[in-house]
C-alpha positions as CSV (number, residue, x, y, z in Angstrom):
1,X,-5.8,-29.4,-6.3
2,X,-3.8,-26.1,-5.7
3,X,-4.4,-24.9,-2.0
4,X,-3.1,-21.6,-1.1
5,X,-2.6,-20.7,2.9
6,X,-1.7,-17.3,4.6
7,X,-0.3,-17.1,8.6
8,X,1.1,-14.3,10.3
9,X,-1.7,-11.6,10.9
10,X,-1.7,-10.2,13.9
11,X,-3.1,-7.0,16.0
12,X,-0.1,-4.3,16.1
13,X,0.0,-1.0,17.2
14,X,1.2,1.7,14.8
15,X,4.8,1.8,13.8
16,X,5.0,-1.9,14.2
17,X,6.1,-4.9,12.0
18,X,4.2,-8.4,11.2
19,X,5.8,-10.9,8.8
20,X,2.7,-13.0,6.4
21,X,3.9,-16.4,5.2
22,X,2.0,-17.9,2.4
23,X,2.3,-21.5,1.3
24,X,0.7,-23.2,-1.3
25,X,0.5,-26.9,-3.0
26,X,-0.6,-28.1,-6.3
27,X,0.8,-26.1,-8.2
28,X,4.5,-25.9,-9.3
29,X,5.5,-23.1,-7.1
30,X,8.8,-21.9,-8.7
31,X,7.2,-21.6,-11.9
32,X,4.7,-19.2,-10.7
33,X,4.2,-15.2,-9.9
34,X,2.9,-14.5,-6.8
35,X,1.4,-11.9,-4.7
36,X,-0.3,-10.3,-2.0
37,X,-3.5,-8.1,-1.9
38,X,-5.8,-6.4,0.9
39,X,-8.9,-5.8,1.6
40,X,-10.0,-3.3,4.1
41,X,-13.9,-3.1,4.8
42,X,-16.1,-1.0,2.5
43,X,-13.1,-0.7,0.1
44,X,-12.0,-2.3,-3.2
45,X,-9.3,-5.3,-3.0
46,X,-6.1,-4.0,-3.7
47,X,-2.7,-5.1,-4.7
48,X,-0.1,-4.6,-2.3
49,X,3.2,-6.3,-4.1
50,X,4.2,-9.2,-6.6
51,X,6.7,-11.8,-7.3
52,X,8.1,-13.5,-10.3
53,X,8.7,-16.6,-10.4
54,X,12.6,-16.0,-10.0
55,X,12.5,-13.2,-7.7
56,X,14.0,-11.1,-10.4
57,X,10.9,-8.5,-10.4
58,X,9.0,-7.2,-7.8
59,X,5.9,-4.8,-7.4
60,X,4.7,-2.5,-4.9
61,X,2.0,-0.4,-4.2
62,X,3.1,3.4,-3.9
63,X,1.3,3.2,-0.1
64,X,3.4,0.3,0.7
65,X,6.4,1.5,-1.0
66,X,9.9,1.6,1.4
67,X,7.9,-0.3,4.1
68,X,6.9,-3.2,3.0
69,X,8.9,-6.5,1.5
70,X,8.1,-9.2,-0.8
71,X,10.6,-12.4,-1.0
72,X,9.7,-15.9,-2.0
73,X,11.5,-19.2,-0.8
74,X,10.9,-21.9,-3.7
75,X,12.4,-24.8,-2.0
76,X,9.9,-24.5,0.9
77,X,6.9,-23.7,-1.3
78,X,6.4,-19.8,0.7
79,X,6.3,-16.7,0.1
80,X,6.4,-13.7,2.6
81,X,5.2,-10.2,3.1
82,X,7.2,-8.7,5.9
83,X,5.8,-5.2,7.0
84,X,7.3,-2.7,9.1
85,X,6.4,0.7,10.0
86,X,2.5,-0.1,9.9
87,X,0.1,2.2,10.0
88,X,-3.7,2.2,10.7
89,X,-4.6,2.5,6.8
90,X,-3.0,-1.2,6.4
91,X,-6.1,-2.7,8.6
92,X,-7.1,-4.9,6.0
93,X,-7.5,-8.6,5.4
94,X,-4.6,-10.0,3.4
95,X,-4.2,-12.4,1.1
96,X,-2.1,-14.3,-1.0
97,X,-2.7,-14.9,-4.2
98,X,-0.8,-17.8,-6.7
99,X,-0.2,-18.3,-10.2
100,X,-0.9,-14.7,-11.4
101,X,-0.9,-13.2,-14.7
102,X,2.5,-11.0,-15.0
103,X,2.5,-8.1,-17.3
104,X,4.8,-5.1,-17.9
105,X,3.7,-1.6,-18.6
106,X,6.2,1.3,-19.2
107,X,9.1,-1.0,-17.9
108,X,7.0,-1.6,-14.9
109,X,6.1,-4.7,-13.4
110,X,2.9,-5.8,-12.7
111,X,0.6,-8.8,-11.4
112,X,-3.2,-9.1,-12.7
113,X,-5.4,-10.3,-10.0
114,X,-8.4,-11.6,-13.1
115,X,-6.6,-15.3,-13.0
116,X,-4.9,-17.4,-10.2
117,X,-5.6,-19.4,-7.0
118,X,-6.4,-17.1,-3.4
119,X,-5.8,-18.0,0.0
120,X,-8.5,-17.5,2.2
121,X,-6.8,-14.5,4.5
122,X,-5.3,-13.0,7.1
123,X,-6.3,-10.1,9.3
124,X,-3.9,-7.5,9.9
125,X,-5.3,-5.1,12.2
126,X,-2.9,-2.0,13.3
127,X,-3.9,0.1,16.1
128,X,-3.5,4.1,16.6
């Protein structure tokens, strides 16, 4: 049974930084892309960035672009989101997302959220 955890949401005032850890189990981790999306209330889900399995690509949202960082650890089964310079449009709920579906488009990277195994969340709540 894969089980998939985020940790590390917090509430930050604007212009802070929070670091999200996601673990998971079940699955073998360092054969898998992985990524993070949010969720703000009354919006869409959204992807915010993506892993392969090798660290060798990366994604990013353009609003998240130069402020945000993606890095996995496969011996220890994590991967983390560390944000800095937050703003109050990155209230969301976060979560981490295993096992994606990795495509590229116009030499571009990208993670499909249709397939894989979510955690359950994490609030991230930034303050003006």
């Amino acid at each position: 049974q894969v089980q998939v955890a985020e940790s590390g949401g917090d509430l930050v005032q604007a212009g802070g930084s929070l670091r999200l850890s996601c673990t998971a189990s079940g699955l073998k981790f360092d054969d898998a892309a992985m990524g993070w999306f949010r969720q703000a209330p009354g919006k869409e889900r959204e992807g915010v960035s993506c892993i392969s399995w090798n660290s060798g690509r990366t994604y990013y949202a353009d609003s998240v672009k130069g402020r945000f960082t993606i890095s996995r650890d496969n011996a220890k089964n994590t991967l983390y989101l560390q944000m800095i310079d937050l703003k109050p449009e990155d209230t969301a709920m976060y979560y981490c997302a295993a096992d994606l579906s990795a495509y590229f488009s116009g030499g571009n990277y990208y993670c499909s959220s249709a397939h894989g195994y979510w955690g359950r969340g994490t609030q991230v709540t930034v303050s003006s």
